[in-house]
C-alpha positions, -999 to +999 in steps of 0.1 A: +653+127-043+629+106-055+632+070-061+625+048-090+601+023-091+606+004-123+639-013-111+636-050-102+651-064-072+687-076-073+673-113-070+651-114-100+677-101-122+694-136-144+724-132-159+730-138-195+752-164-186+729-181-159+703-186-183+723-200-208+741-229-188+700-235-175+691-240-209+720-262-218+713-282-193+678-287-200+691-299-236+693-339-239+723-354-246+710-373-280+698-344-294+733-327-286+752-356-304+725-349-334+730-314-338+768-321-332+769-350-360+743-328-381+770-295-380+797-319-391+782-335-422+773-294-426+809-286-423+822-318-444+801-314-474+805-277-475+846-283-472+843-313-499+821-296-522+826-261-522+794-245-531+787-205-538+792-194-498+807-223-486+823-202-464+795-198-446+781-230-440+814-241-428+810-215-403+772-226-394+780-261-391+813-248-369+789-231-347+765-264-342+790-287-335+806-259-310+773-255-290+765-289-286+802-295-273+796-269-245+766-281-240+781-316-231+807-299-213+782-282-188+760-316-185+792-330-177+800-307-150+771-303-135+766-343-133+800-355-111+802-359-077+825-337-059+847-364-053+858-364-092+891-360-096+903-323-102+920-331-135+888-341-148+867-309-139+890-289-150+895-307-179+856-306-183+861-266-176+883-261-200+865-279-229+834-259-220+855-223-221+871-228-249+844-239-271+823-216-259+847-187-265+857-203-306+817-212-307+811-170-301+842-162-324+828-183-349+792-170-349+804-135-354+830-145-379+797-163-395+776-136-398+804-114-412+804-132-437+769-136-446+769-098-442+796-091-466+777-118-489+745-095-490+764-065-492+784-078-524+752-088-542+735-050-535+767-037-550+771-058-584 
């Protein structure tokens, strides 16, 4: 049997989630609390307001302020000493879990709607 050649070694291969958490790392923490503060006013005004879609930019505002509070989360993990207390690293953990999992519920509840958006306007 002959063996393949293209497949890369088990070290090189990153996982999805790996190279998230690098890159929220590598984020700085002001520019999280901006993108945080900017999805709020996003998600206020469109709340207030309600504009044609506001649907949607509730959503995209739901989604910044999400990312930057996982973000924050991770930062926050990976900067305390292992003699935190438990209660606070898993408090950390859970704050990072669960906004991760509403931050992906939201972006795919998001786009649904955009989609359904474009879709309406091809059928009228």
């Amino acid at each position: 049997m002959k063996q393949r050649t293209d497949v890369r070694p088990a070290e090189d291969i990153v996982s999805l989630r790996a190279m998230l958490r690098e890159r929220a790392l590598t984020i700085p923490r002001g520019w999280l609390v901006v993108q945080s503060a900017a999805g709020g006013v996003q998600m206020l005004f469109a709340a207030l307001r309600r504009p044609h879609g506001w649907v949607s930019f509730v959503l995209g505002g739901a989604c910044l302020v999400l990312l930057a509070l996982w973000s924050l989360a991770e930062q926050r993990l990976a900067d305390e000493t292992p003699d935190a207390s438990h209660g606070s690293r898993m408090a950390w953990r859970v704050v990072g879990r669960a906004s991760a999992v509403l931050g992906v519920t939201t972006l795919f509840v998001f786009l649904s709607a955009v989609m359904s958006g474009m879709i309406g306007t091809w059928i009228s």
